[in-house]
C-alpha positions, 0 to 999 in steps of 0.5 A: 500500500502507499501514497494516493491511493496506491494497492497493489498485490501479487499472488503466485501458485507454483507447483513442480515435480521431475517432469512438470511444473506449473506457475499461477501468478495474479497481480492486481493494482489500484492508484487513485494517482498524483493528478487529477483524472488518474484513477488507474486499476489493472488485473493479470493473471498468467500461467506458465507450465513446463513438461518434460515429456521424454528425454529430448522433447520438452512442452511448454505453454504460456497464457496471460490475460489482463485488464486494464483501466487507466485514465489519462490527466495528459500534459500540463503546460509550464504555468499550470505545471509550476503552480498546480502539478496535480491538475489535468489538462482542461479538456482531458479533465472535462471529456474524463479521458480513459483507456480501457483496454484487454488483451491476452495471449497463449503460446505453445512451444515444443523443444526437440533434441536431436543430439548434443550438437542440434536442437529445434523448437517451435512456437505457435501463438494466438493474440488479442486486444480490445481498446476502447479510449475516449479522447477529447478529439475524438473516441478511438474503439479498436480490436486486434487478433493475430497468430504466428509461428517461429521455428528455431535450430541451434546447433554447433560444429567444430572447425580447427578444434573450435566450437562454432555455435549458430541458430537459424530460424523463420517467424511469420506473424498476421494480425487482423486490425479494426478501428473505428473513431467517433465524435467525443459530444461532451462539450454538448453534455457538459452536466455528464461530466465524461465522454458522450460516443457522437456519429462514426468519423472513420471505419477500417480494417486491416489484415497484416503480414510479417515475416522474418528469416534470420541467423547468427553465428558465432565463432572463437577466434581466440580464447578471448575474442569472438566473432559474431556474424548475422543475416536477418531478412524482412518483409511485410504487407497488408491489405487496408479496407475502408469501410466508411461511406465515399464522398467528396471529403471521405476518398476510399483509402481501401488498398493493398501495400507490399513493401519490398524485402529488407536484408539487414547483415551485421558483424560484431567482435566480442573480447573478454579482458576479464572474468569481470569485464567483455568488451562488445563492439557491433557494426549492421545496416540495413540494405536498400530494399530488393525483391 
């Protein structure tokens, strides 16, 4: 407990034997806050389990969920800053700006061991959150969905009777984004105190795609020096559709954008001067688009 309202609490169940383990936390915090419009309240509650299902595959699983009311006091300009600190800003006080907001997320991911020197895993995932914010400009109501995957191979090999270790991987994510925007009518219903949802201003939706390939490796030149060599290459596009009616001051932005791929390289040297001090010294760029 502290100053302003403050609460917070953090609860966890864990549980384990030879070849599962599991993990229950629950966080929930409360403020009144320092300002003005700064109520602020949020629950979590994420499990993570651990399971060992053989000697080389191993299952893990992740979910999180949280839910979140924050309002927002936004910036004070210098005068009121100086001489009244705890105050919102005019408008935001007036409209009681907020962002409630829930999101989640569970991912599942299998390790397998070939051998000593090789080892894949791979991670499937789901996501989602739901916002809804009123500002004094304007109100912002929004929902995301997306799901991915990344696969990974680590592995090492031996050159001159030095162990280079490298990984190698692909990631692929897609969301599906809708937001909508409204009037904010509170300046019309002044004795409401709060945001009053007016008539729609813009309507889209988006279906967006990423991926991503990448690697790294890492070779000891000396006992001391490393070197560390990585490729990484990206792309991304989506398709935009603009539901909002036509007219001549709303044009149809409904479209589609393929961006070209970018491949970013990078070399690094990596020097331990001590047991208590490496020195790290990197160099990348990122390429002019191709493909």
């Amino acid at each position: 407990m502290g100053s302003f309202g403050l609460f917070k609490n953090l609860s966890q169940i864990n549980y384990g034997n030879a070849s599962n383990s599991y993990k229950l936390v629950y966080s929930n915090t409360k403020s009144n806050g320092f300002r003005e419009n700064n109520d602020y309240k949020r629950h979590a509650l994420t499990l993570n389990t651990v399971h060992k299902l053989n000697a080389k595959n191993e299952l893990s699983i992740l979910g999180t969920f949280s839910d979140l009311k924050a309002f927002i006091p936004s910036s004070l300009n210098e005068t009121d800053f100086a001489n009244n600190p705890e105050s919102a800003a005019f408008t935001w006080k007036q409209s009681r700006g907020f962002e409630d907001t829930k999101r989640g997320i569970i991912g599942i991911s299998l390790i397998h061991k070939f051998n000593e020197k090789l080892e894949q895993s791979t991670s499937v995932f789901m996501s989602f959150r739901n916002s809804y914010e009123p500002r004094p400009f304007n109100i912002l109501d929004e929902t995301v969905f997306g799901y991915g995957l990344r696969h990974r191979i680590t592995g090492n090999l031996t050159v001159n009777d030095k162990k280079i270790n490298w990984t190698s991987g692909i990631e692929f994510f897609k969301d599906n984004y809708k937001y909508q925007t409204f009037e904010n009518l509170y300046e019309d219903f002044p004795e409401a105190n709060s945001s009053i949802k007016g008539v729609a201003l813009s309507n889209f939706k988006e279906k967006r795609y990423y991926y991503n390939l990448f690697f790294e490796g890492r070779y000891p030149v000396t006992s001391k020096t490393d070197v560390v060599f990585g490729i990484n290459y990206n792309k991304t596009s989506y398709n935009l559709d603009d539901k909002f009616p036509v007219s001549s001051t709303n044009p149809n932005e409904s479209g589609s954008f393929d961006f070209k791929g970018l491949v970013s390289p990078k070399l690094g040297v990596l020097y331990r001067a001590s047991t208590a001090l490496t020195i790290y010294g990197n160099i990348s760029m990122v390429s002019p688009r191709f493909l």
